[in-house]
C-alpha positions in Angstrom: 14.7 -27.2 30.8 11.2 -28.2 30.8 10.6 -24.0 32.0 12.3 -23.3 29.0 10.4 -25.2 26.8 7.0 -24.3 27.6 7.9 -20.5 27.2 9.4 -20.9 23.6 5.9 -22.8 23.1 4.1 -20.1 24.4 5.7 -17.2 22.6 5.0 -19.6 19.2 1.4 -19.7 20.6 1.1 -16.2 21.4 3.0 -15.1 17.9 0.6 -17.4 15.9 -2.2 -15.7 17.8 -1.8 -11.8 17.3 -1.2 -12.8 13.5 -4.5 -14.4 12.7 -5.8 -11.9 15.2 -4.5 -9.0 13.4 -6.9 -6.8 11.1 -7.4 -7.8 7.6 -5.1 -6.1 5.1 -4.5 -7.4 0.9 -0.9 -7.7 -0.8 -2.0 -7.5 -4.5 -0.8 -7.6 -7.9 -1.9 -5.2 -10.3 -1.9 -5.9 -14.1 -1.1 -2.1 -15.3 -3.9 -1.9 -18.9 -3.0 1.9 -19.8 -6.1 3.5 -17.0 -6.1 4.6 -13.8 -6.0 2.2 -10.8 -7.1 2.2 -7.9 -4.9 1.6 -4.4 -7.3 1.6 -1.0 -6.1 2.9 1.8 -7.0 4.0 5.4 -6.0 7.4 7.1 -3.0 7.1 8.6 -1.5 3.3 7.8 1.1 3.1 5.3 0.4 1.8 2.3 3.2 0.8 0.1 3.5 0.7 -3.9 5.6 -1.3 -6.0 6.8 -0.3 -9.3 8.7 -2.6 -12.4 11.5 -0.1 -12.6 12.9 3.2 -10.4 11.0 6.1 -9.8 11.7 9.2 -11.4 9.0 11.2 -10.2 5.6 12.1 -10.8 2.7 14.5 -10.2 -0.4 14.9 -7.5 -2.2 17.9 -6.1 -0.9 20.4 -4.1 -4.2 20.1 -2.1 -3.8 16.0 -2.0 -5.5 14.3 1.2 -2.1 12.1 0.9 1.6 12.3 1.6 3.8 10.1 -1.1 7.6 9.2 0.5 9.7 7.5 -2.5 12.5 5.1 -2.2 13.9 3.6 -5.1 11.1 1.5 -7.6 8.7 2.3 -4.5 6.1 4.3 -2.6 4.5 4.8 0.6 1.3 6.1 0.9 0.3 8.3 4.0 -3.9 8.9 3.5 -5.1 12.1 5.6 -8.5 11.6 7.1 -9.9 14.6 4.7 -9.3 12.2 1.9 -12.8 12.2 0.5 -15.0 9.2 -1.2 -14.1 10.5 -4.9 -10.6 10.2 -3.8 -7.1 11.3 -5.2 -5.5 10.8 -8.3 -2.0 11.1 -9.0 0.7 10.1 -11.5 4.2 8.2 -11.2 7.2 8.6 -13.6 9.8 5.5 -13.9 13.3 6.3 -15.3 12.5 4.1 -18.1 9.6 7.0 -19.3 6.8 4.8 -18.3 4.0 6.2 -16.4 1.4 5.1 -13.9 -2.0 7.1 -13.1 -3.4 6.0 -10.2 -6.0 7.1 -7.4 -5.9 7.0 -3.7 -9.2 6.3 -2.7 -10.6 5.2 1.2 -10.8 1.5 2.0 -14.4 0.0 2.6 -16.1 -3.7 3.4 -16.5 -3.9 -0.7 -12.3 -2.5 -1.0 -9.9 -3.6 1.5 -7.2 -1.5 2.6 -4.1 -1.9 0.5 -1.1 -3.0 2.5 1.1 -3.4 -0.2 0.4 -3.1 -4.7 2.6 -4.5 -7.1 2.6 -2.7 -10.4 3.0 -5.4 -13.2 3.9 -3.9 -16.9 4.9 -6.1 -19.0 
């Protein structure tokens, strides 16, 4: 019993642990204003982007430093390391006929890496 206790408390411990230990990634909210916005990413680490309504498609270079998956009213961002400082733009189409322009550009100590954006139209 008492065995069994102390592990449970030290698989709390050790989850706590790796998640304050964990690097720093933001969650944010984007107001959507009508311009391009930003999304910060880091090459290789998925980066995932949520939109008010489903995706219908959209348009980016055939030469992007990114790969886009789409599932529904999101994205997920896959940043090659070629992406360069000026970054990527690209635009999203909702089924509703709204649309997004954004650009992909590389994290940095000034811009976080983006872990997850919420697109807010209203």
């Amino acid at each position: 019993m008492i065995r069994g206790t102390f592990l449970k408390a030290a698989t709390v411990v050790v989850t706590l642990g790796l998640s304050f230990t964990a690097s720093p990634a933001w969650a944010r909210d984007v107001q959507y204003t009508g311009s391009e916005q930003q999304v910060y990413v880091n090459p290789g680490e998925p980066t995932q982007i949520v939109f008010p309504s489903k995706i219908e498609g959209g348009f980016k270079p055939k030469n992007a430093a990114f790969a886009l998956e789409r599932n529904g009213n999101f994205l997920v961002i896959f940043a090659q390391p070629d992406l360069t400082e000026d970054g990527a733009a690209f635009l999203v189409l909702l089924d509703d006929k709204r649309s997004y322009a954004l650009r992909v550009l590389p994290s940095s100590d000034d811009h976080p890496r983006d872990e997850a954006v919420k697109i807010i139209d209203e």
